[in-house]
N, C-alpha and C positions, 0 to 999 in steps of 0.2 A: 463387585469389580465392573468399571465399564469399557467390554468388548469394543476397541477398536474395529473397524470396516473393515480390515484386510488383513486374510490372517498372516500377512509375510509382519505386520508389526508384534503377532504373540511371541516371536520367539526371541530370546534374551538377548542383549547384545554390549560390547564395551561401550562406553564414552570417550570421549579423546577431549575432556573441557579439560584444563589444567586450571584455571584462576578466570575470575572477573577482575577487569582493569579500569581504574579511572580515566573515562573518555578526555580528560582536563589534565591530572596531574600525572598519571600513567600508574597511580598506586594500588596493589594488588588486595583483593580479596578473597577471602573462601568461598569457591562458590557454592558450597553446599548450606548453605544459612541463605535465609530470605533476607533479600535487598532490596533498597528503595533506588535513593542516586547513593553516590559517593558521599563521603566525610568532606568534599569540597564543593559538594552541592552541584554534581555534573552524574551527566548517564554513565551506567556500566557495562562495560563492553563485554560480551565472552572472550574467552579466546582459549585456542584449540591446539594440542602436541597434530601438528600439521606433516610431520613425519609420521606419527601411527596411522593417523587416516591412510595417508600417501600406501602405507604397508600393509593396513587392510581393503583396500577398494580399489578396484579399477573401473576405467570405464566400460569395459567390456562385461564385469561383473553389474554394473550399475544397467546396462542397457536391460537385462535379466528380468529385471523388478518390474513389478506392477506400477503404472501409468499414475502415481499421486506424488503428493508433496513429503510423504515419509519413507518414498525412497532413497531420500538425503539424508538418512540417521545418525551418518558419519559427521555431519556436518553441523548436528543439532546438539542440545543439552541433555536429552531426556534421558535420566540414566536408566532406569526402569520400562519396561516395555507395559508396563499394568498403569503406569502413570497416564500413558496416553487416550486423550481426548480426543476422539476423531468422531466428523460426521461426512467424510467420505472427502478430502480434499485432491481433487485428482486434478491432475495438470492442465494448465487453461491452455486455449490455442494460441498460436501464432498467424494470425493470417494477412495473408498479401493483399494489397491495396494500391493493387497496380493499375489502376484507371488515375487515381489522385496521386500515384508518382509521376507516372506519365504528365498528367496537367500541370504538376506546381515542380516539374523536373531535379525529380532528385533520381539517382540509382536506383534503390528500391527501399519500398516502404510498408511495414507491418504493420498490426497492430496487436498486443499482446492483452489481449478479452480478459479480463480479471471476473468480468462478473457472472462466468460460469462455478465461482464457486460457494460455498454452503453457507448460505443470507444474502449472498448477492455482490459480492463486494470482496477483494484482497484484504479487509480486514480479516475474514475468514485466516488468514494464515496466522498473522501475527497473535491471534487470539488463540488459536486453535496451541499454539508452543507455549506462551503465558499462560494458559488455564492449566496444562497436563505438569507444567513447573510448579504451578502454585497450588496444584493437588499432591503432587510430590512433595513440597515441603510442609506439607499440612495447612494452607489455607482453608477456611470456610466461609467468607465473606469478600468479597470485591467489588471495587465503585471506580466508575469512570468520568469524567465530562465526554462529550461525546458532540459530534455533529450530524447524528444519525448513525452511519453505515456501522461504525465500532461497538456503538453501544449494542444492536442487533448483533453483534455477531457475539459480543460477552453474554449476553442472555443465552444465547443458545449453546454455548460450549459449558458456561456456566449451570445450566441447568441440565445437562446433560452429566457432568462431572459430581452433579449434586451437592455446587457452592452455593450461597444467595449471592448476590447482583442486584447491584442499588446504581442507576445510571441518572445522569442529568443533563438535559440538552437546550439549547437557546429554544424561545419560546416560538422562530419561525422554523423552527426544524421540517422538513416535509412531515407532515401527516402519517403517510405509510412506515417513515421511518421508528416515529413513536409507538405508533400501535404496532409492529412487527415485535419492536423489543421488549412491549408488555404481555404479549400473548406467548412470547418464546420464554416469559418466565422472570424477567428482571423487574424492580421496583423503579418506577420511572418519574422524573418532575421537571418540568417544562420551567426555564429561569429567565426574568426577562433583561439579558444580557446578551454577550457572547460566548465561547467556548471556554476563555479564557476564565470568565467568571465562574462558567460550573465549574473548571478545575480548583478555584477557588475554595468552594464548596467541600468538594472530596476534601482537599487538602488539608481545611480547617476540620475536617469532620472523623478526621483518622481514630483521634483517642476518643469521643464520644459513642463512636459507631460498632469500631471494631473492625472497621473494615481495611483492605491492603487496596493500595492505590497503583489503578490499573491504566493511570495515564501515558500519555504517548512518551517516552523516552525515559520516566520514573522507574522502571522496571527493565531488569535487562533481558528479557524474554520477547518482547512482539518484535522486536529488532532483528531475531535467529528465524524468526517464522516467517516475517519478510523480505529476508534476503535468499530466500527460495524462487523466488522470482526471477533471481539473477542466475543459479543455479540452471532453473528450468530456461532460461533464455539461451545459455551458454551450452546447453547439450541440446536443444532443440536447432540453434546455428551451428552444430559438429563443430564446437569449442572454439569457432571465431568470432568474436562478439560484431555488433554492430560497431558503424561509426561511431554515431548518436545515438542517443539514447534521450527522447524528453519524456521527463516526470513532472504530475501535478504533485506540487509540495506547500504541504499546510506545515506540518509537523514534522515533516521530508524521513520519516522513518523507511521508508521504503528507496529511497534514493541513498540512504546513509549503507543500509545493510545491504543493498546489489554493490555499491564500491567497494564495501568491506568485505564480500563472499571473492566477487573480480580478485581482488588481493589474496584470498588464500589459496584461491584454485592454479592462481598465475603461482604461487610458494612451492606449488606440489608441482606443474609444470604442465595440467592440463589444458593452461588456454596457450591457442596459436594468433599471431599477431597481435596488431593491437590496440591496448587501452579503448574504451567508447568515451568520445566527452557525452558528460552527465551535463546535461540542460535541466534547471529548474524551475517551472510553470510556475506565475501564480498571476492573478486577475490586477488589474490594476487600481481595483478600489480593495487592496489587501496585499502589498508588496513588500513587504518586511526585508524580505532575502534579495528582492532584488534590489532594492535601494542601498542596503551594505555591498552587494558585489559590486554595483558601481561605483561606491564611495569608498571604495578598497577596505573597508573596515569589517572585524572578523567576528563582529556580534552584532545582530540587528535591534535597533531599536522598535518597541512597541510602536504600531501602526495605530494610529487615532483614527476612528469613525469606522472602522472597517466595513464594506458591504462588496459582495458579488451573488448573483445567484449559481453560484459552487458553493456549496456547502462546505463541502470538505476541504476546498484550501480559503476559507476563511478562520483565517488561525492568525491573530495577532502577535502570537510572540512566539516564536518556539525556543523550547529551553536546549534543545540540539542546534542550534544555528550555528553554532562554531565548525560543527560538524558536516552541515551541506554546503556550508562556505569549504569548505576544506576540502572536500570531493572535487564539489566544482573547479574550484581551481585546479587541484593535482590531477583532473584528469582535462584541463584545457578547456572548459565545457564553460555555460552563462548561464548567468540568470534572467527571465526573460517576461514584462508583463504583457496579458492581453485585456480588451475591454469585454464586458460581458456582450454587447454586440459581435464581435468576431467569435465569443466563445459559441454564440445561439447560431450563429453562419455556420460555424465547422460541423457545429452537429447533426443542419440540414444538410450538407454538406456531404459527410461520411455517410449518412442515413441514403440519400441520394444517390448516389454515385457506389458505393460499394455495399448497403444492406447492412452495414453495421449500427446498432441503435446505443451510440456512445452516452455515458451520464457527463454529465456538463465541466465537470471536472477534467473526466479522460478528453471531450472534446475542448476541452482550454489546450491539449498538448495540439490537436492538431491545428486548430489555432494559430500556435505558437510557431509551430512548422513552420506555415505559411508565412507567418510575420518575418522567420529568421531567415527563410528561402529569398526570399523580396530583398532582403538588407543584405545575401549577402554572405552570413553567418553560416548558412551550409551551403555546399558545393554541388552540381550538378550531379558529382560522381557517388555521391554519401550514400550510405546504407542507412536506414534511416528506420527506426524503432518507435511508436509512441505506445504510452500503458493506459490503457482503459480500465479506471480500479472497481468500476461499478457499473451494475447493469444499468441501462438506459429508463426501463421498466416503472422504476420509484420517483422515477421525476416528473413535474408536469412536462405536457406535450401541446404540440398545435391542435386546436378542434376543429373537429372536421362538419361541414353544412351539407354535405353534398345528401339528398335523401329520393327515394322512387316510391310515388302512389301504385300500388301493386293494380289498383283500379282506373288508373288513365293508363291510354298508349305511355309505350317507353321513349324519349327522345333520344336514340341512339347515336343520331349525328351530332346532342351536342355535346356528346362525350367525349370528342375528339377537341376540343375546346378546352377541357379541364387541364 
């Protein structure tokens, strides 16, 4: 058996899933069999008897709980408490960033640090509820594409779970990211392409391998694990969300399931006021999503030549796009590009001014901030949210020259020069 961290998840508990739903056609399935997409070739949604939850949980009951991500169980698939795979995902923080509200004038502005948790990276979530699913219905094999942070973080749940893990990532993947996810235990191969083409890979490789495909929206699982973030947002603002909210969106699975959790919490009647518009990040040499939200159209086409240094929202197609198109709009929000120059400004930037050492991704949102503050786009008065999905840590950084001969005088005055 593998002992989850915390023993409030040993003890048995209901489920409240009723069916998986076709994200496209709305057609239902069991959810107790293992699924890929739908029969229409679209993601599987959960979905939840949102009156039992409502009947077993309160927020007062939920304040109780231990400080992680499974103290949302009401809200998850995992029917078994023996199923779960945990290496400790406890709630990331919220922290204010009230120097660079003040400066780029908005109301107030947070950032919500993903990469305190376990690999580094909010994949940790998504992965962490798709492995404890896919050991629950008997999986023993799983393969991803991956652009670094995901593939690290299946290696390590996966091998904690005691599935194999076969990952495959573009050939400029950072370095750390590769070696992390071969030493945590996954079979790893560097393709010289992009994300799109490893998933290729996986896809074509399903009946030869054996394996279950762990791509981003193929599975109805990293979906329920990432929209814990909306969750933990929304009880960390005492259940009034922000204005805004910007997401870096490759795959936008994280942007999909905080609009979808928004919706069930708003069904039982714990959020007060309202809606956040959901902003969609992406770089402008890889803007799939934004070029459809401006073009009002509800599927984006594949993006030619893709390049940004963000890893992670270099994602040519996503096969959810119907889906952050759809957020976006119903919750008023845009889609919004930046260049990788503004993306390397914000990071000096945030690093600068508030001590936060954001991954190039999370600093694309505040980036985007600024872009959308300048135009316009938010208000003066906005509450204002950006998500940092990864530590700063795995990325190259500025080098530093500055060095002292312990054997000459020190030039102390010209320190004040630097």
């Amino acid at each position: 058996m593998i002992l989850p961290c915390n023993a409030n998840l040993t003890e048995e508990r209901p489920t409240f899933v009723t069916h998986l739903e076709c994200g496209g056609t709305g057609d239902r399935v069991d959810p107790d069999r293992l699924h890929g997409l739908s029969a229409a070739g679209k993601p599987l949604l959960v979905r939840y008897d949102l009156d039992g939850v409502a009947r077993a949980l309160s927020k007062e009951r939920l304040a109780r709980r231990p400080a992680d991500m499974w103290r949302y169980r009401e809200f998850l698939p995992v029917r078994h408490a023996a199923s779960i795979v945990s290496l400790g995902e406890t709630m990331t923080p919220l922290i204010p960033a009230s120097r660079l509200a003040a400066r780029h004038g908005a109301g107030a502005l947070w950032v919500k640090d993903e990469g305190r948790l376990p690999t580094g990276s909010f994949k940790a979530r998504g992965l962490a509820v798709a492995v404890s699913m896919a050991r629950e219905l008997g999986v023993t094999r799983m393969a991803m594409p991956t652009a670094g942070n995901a593939g690290a973080a299946l290696a390590a749940y996966c091998t904690r779970a005691g599935i194999e893990s076969f990952v495959f990532c573009p050939d400029d993947t950072p370095e750390v990211n590769v070696r992390e996810t071969a030493l945590q235990g996954a079979r790893i191969w560097r393709v010289n392409g992009l994300i799109n083409d490893c998933g290729r890979i996986v896809g074509e490789g399903k009946e030869a391998m054996g394996w279950f495909d762990a791509s981003t929206l193929k599975e109805p699982y990293r979906i329920e694990g990432k929209k814990t973030m909306g969750l933990e947002l929304a009880e960390q603002m005492g259940w009034r969300l922000p204005d805004v909210i910007f997401y870096p969106t490759g795959g936008g699975t994280g942007l999909i399931g905080m609009w979808k959790v928004f919706a069930e919490l708003r069904a039982i009647g714990w959020l007060e006021g309202e809606m956040p518009r959901m902003v969609a990040v992406q770089a402008e040499g890889c803007a799939p999503i934004v070029r459809a939200y401006e073009t009002g159209a509800d599927h984006a086409e594949p993006w030619e030549g893709a390049h940004t240094i963000a890893p992670g929202i270099r994602v040519p197609a996503a096969i959810g796009d119907f889906l952050i198109l759809k957020a976006v709009r119903e919750s008023s929000g845009f889609a919004i590009a930046v260049t990788d120059a503004a993306i390397e400004e914000a990071q000096r930037e945030m690093a600068g001014a508030e001590g936060l050492l954001m991954g190039p991704e999370g600093a694309a949102t505040h980036a985007a901030f600024i872009k959308a503050r300048k135009e316009g786009r938010i208000g003066a008065g906005d509450r204002v949210v950006l998500f940092n999905c990864g530590t700063g840590l795995k990325y190259p950084m500025p080098s530093v020259s500055g060095a002292i001969d312990r054997h000459k005088p020190v030039d102390y005055a010209a320190m004040n020069s630097g």
